[in-house]
Residue, then its C-alpha position, 0 to 999 in steps of 0.5 A: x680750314x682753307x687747303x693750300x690755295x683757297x682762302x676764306x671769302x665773305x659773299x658781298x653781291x649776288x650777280x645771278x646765274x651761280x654767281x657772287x661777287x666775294x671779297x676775299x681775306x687776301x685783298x681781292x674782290x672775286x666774281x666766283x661761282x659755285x660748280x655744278x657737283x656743288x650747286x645743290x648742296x650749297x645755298x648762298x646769300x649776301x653775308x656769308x663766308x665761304x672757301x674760295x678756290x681761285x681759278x689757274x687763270x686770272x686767280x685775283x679776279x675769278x674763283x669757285x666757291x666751295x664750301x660754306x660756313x655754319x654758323x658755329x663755324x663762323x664763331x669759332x673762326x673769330x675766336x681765334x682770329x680768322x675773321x674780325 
């Protein structure tokens, strides 16, 4: 589960160089990208749902993703209603 201050995102674009465009669950589209310490370990594609850490600056427009979802984590979340 988001920790306070992240919110939960669906990846909508890719935009190149680590970045994506994520709609995020609080109503704002985010162009975020994905640090260096995560960039290994996270493979990103169209449609799947992330934890987004908005940025201290220009928090509605910008953020980091870090951390991606399985599949089994995607279900639970709709079972109990976090994503519809």
């Amino acid at each position: 589960m988001p920790k306070e201050g992240e919110v939960i995102g669906i990846v909508e674009a890719k935009l190149g160089g680590k970045r994506f465009s994520v709609r995020c669950l609080d109503g704002n589209m985010r162009i975020c990208r994905v640090p260096g310490k995560y960039g290994i370990s996270l493979w990103i594609s169209v449609g799947d749902v992330v934890i987004v850490q908005p940025w201290s600056i220009q928090s509605n427009e910008r953020g980091d993703i870090i951390w991606k979802y399985s599949k089994a984590q995607i279900e639970w979340l709709k079972r109990r209603g976090y994503l519809k």
